[in-house]
PAVOTOR-277508 format. One record per residue (C-alpha): residue in one letter; x, y, z. Coordinates in steps of 0.25 Angstrom, whole numbers, padded with zeros to 4 digits, always signed. Layout:
BEGIN
AXYZ...
***
This chain:
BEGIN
X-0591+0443+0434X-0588+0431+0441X-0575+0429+0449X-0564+0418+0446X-0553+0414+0456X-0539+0413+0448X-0525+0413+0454X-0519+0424+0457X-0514+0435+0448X-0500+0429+0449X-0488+0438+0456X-0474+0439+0447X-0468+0428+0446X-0455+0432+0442X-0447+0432+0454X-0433+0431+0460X-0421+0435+0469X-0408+0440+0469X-0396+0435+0478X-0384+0443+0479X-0371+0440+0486X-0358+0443+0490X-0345+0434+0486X-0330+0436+0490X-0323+0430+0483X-0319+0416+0483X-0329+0416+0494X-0342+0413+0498X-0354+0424+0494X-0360+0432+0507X-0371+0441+0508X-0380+0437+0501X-0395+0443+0499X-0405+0436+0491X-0417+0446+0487X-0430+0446+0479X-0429+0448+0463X-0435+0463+0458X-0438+0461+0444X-0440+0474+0436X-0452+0478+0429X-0442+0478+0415X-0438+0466+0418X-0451+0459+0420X-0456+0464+0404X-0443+0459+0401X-0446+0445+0405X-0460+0447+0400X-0456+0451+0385X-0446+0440+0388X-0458+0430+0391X-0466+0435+0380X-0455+0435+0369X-0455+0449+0364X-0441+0451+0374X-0427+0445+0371X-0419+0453+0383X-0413+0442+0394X-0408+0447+0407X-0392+0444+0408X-0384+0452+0417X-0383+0456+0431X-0380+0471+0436X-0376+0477+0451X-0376+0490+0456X-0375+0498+0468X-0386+0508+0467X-0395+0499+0475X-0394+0507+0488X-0400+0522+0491X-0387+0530+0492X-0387+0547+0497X-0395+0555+0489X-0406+0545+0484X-0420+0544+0489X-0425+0532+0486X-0440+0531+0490X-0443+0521+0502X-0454+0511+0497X-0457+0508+0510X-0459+0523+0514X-0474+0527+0522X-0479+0539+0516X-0491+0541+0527X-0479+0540+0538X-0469+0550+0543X-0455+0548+0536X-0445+0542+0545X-0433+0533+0546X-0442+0523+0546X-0452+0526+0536X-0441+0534+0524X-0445+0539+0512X-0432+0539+0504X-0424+0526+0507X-0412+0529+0516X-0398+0529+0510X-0393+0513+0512X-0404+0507+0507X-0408+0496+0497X-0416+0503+0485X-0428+0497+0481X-0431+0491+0467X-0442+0493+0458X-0447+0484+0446X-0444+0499+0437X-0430+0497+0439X-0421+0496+0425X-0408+0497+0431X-0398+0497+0444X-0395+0508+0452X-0380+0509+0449X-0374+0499+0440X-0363+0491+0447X-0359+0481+0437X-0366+0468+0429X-0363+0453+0426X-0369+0446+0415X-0379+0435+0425X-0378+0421+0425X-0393+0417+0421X-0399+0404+0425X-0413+0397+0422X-0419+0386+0431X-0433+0384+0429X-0440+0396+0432X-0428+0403+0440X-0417+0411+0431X-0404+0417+0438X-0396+0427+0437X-0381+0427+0443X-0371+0436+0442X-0358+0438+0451X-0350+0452+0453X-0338+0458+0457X-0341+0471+0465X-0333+0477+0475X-0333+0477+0490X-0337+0490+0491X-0347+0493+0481X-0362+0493+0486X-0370+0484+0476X-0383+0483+0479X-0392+0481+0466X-0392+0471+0453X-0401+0467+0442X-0403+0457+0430X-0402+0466+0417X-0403+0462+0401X-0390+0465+0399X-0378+0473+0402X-0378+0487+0409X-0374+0493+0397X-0387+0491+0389X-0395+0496+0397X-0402+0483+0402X-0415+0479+0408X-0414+0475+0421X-0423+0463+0424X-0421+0463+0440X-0416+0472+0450X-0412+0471+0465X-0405+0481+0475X-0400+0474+0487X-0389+0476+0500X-0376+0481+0494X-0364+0473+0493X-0355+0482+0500X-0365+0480+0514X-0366+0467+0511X-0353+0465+0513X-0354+0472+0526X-0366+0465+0532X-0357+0451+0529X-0346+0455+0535X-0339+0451+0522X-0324+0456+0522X-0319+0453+0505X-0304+0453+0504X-0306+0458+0490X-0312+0473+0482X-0323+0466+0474X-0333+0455+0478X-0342+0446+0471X-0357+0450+0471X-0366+0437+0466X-0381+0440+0461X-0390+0428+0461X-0405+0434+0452X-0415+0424+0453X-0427+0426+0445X-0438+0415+0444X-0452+0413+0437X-0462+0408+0448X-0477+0406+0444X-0484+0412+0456X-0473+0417+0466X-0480+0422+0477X-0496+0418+0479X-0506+0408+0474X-0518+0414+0478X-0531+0418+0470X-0537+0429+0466X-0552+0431+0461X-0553+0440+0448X-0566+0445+0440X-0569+0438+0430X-0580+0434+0419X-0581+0420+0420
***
């Protein structure tokens, strides 16, 4: 077996971010948090079947929720708990209440369905994006969205998925004093198709040659 340098096993190139933000209205949008894109595993054999053209299903609207944060009662395990080390406030093994809930890939749904707009979808090369803009109120806490195939009401795939800092704190950390019950919530979802997004190293591999 001789050995053959190749380039490396390429990393997933589907990759994106998600920017949300807050608007008064008539006025200009504060708060705003810009964060990685999680892509579910349901929604990657999605777009692989899409690819491969034994799948019709496109992605179309936008859902929030407010189920993105640990509430009393829950235990959410900490992924960043130690096992081999003594429990502590440091070193939890439950998230505490307050807190941002991880997201999986396994993920199919929200955590508490809020409400849905059908999303503005846009192609430019490699890049497509997905906007939507909600009317929430002041004091309702959303805190997670997702890209779905559809409205709620059938169930729908979810392609992506985020949990984030909820509105109502966002509001707070700003300072922000609305004149008015409801606010508008804008989501930006970028996702773009990049052919070796992290490293262009080599690897050696066994081969025959």
């Amino acid at each position: 077996m001789g050995v053959v340098i190749i380039g490396r096993t390429p990393t997933p190139c589907v990759l994106g971010t998600i920017a949300t933000e807050l608007c008064v209205p008539d006025g200009e949008p504060f708060g705003k948090i810009v964060q990685p894109n999680m892509m579910t595993d349901r929604g990657i054999a999605q777009l692989l079947g899409l690819f491969a053209g034994t799948e019709s299903t496109t992605f179309t609207h936008m859902q929030i929720g407010t189920g993105g944060r640990v509430v009393a009662g829950e235990e959410i395990p900490n992924p960043k708990f130690n096992s081999s080390l003594p429990e502590s406030d440091n070193n939890r093994r439950h998230l505490p209440v307050g807190t941002v809930k991880p997201i999986t890939p396994d993920r199919e749904a929200l955590y508490a369905f809020s409400d849905e707009e059908v999303a503005i979808r846009t192609v430019n090369g490699a890049n497509a994006r997905f906007v939507a803009r909600f009317e929430i109120p002041v004091d309702v806490p959303v805190n997670e969205a997702g890209i779905f195939a559809g409205s709620v009401g059938t169930s729908p795939l979810m392609l992506n998925v985020a949990t984030f800092i909820d509105t109502v704190q966002r509001i707070r950390m700003t300072k922000a004093t609305p004149t008015t019950d409801t606010i508008w919530f804008n989501v930006t979802w970028d996702v773009a198709f990049e052919r070796y997004p992290f490293d262009r190293g080599y690897q050696e591999v066994e081969s025959s040659v």
